[in-house]
N, C-alpha and C positions, 0 to 999 in steps of 0.2 A: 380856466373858464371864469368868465366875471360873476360875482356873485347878485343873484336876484335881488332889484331893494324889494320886494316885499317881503322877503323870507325872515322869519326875527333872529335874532344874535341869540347867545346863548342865554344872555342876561335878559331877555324878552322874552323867551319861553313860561309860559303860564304858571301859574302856582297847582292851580287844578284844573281837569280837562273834563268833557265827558269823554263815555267810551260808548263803545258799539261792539256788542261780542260777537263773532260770523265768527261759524267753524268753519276752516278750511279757506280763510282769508287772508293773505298777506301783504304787509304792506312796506315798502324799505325804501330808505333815505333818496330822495329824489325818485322814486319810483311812484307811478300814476295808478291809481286805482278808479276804477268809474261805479257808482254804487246808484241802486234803482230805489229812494227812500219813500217806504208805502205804509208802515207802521205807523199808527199817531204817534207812538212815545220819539217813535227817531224822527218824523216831521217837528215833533216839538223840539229835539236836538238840533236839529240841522238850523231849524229857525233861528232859537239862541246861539248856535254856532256864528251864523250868519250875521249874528245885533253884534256882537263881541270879535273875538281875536280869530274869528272861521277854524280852530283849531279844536280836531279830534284824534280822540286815540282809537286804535284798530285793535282790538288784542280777540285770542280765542277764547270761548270758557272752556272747560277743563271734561266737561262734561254732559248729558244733558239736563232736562230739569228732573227732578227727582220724581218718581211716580207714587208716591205714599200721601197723599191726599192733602201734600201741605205744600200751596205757593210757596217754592223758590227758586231764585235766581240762581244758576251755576256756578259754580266757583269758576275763577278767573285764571288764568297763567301768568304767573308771574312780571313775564317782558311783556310789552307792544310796543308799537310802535304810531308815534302821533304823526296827521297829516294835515295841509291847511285845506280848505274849498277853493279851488284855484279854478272851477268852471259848474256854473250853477244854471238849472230849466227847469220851470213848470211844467207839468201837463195836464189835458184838459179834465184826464179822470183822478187828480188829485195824489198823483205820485210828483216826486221831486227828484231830480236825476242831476248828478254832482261828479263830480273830482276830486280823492284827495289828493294829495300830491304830498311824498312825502317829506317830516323833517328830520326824525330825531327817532328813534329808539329810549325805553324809557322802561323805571323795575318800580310795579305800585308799589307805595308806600305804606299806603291807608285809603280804604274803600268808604266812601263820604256817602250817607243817607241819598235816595235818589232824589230826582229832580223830575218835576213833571212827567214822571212814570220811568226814567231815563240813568244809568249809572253815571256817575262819576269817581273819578280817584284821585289823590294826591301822588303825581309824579316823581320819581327820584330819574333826575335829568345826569347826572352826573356822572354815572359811570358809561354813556356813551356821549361824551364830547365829542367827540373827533368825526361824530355823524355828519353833521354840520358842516364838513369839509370834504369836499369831491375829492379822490381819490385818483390820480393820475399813474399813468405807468402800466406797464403790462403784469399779469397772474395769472393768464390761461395760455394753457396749451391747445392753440386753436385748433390743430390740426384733429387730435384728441375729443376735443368739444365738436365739431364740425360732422366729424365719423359719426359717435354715438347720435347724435343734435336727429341726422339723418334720417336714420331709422328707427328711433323713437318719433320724431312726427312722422313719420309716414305709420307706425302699428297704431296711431294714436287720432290719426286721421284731419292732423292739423298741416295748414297749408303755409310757405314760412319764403319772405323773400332772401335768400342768402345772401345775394347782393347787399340789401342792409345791413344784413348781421356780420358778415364781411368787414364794414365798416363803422360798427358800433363800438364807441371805447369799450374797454372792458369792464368799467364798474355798473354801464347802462344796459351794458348785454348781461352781467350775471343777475342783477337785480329785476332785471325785465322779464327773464327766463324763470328763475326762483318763483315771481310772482302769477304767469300765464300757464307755468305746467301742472297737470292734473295730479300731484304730488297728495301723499296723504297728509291728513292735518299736521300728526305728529313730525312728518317730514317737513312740514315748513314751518314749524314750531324750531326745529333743529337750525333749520336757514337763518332764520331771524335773529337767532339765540348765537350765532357764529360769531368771533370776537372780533374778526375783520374780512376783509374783502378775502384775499389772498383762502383762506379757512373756508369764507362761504362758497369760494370758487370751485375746491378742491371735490368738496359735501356736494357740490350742484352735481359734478362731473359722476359720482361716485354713483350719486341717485338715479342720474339719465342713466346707467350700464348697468347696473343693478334692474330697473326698469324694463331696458330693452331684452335682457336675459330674460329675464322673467315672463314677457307678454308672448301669447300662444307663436309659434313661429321666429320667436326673435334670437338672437344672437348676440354674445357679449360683441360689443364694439370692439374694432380694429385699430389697433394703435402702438 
């Protein structure tokens, strides 16, 4: 696949980014996020996102905010994962609705004084190079994924063209799936954190059959 020119090279990835903590949000390399931005501090992110290099990181906190009568911010996880504004709208009552699209996986370094109400961090880019590069070749056992895929959207009430997904590479189908299903935080904290496709594929498959067991009436997948 040709590569996007707008996407940066590794040597153009930022020094520092903002972030956006959402629990229970994930976001993975070339994988599409659509976010509803209504907060002032992340309208003021997205703004400066927008003047600059449109590039954000997505990571979870860790926690919520502590309740002992003292503002603060949550501690942070470790990994995120940064994405660029690849599709941006106004609205009339003053929300901003965007795309990140992603690039890069990324381990903070150092947590930098906020910004206009807004986190930021120094990114250590380097132990995920290889993000950067589409990943071709088969790692699923469709038959496998297809079984469980089943009958986890139907106890889950999601409606799914297989058709599509039929002919979705496989690094657009695990990361598409990893990101839409209703996986606990910690569950896609684990995704993110997977050291490659092949690893994330396996965890995806594990969690759908694990899941499908689990939910009132379900049944380990057939495989």
């Amino acid at each position: 696949m040709s590569r996007n020119p707008f996407d940066p090279t590794f040597d153009q990835l930022p020094a520092t980014i903002p972030v956006f903590p959402l629990t229970g949000a994930l976001l993975l390399p070339r994988g599409r996020l659509p976010l509803n931005i209504f907060e002032p501090r992340y309208l003021a992110m997205v703004k400066d996102a927008l003047a600059s290099d449109r590039m954000i990181g997505m990571i979870q906190p860790q926690g919520p905010v502590p309740n002992n009568g003292i503002a603060r911010d949550p501690a942070l996880y470790e990994i995120g994962c940064a994405g660029r504004i690849t599709s941006f709208a106004e609205t009339d009552d003053g929300r901003i609705l965007i795309t990140l699209t992603g690039v890069c996986r990324f381990t903070v370094a150092q947590e930098l004084a906020t910004t206009r109400g807004y986190r930021r961090v120094v990114p250590d880019w380097e132990p995920f190079k290889a993000d950067l590069e589409e990943v071709e070749g088969t790692c699923l056992d469709r038959d496998r994924l297809t079984s469980g895929l089943k009958v986890y959207f139907q106890q889950c009430g999601i409606s799914a063209n297989w058709e599509a997904i039929e002919q979705t590479p496989d690094e657009r189908l695990v990361h598409s799936l990893a990101m839409i299903c209703p996986f606990e935080p910690t569950e896609k904290q684990a995704l993110l954190e997977a050291p490659d496709l092949p690893s994330r594929a396996q965890m995806l498959l594990a969690l759908i059959e694990m899941a499908v067991h689990d939910l009132p009436g379900g049944d380990t997948a057939k495989h």
